[in-house]
N, C-alpha and C positions, 0 to 999 in steps of 0.2 A: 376444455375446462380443467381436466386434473392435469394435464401437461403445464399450462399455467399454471395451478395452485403448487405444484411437482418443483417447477423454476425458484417461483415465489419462494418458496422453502428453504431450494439449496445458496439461494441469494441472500437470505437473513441468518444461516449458519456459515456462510465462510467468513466473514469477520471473526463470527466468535472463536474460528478454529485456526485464525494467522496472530491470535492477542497474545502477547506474551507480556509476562509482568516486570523481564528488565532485569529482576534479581534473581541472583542463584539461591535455588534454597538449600538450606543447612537441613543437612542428614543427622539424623538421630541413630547413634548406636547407644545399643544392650547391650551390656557383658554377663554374661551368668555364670557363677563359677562350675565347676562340675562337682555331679554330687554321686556320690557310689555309692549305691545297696547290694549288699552280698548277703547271703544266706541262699538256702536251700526251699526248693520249691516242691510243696507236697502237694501229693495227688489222694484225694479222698478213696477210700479202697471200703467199698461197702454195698453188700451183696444181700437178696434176701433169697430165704429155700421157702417156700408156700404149697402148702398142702394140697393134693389135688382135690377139686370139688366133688361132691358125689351125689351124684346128679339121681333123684329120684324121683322118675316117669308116673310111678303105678300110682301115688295122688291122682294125675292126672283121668283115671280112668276110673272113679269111681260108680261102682256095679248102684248105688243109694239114687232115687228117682230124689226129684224139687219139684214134682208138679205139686204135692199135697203143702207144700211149705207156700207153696205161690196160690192155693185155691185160699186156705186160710187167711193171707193177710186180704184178699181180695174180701172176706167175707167181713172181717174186719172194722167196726166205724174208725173214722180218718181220726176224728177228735172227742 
């Protein structure tokens, strides 16, 4: 079956691929003239110094309990 369909195929593209139209066709040219840009090409020169961060830990380690701050709102009405 696709052997035939395969056939069938290449038998209704070879006409279309021996048609020729008989005429030459006419080539189209462009002409462009030439165009020159001269000048000087600059490169952006720009740098930044930034300060080193300083990094401070001992927030982190606060000796202060939350348990009394969290029994409060517990005791709390919502509304």
């Amino acid at each position: 079956m696709r052997t035939l369909l395969a056939l069938l195929m290449i038998a209704a593209a070879a006409p279309a691929l021996g048609q020729d139209s008989g005429t030459p066709k006419k080539k189209k040219v462009i002409r462009l003239d030439a165009l020159t840009v001269e000048g000087k090409i600059q490169k952006p020169q720009a740098f930044y110094i930034l300060q080193r961060s300083n990094l401070n830990f001992e927030e982190l380690n606060k000796p202060e309990s939350f348990v009394p701050k969290v029994v409060q709102s517990v005791d709390k009405q919502p509304f």
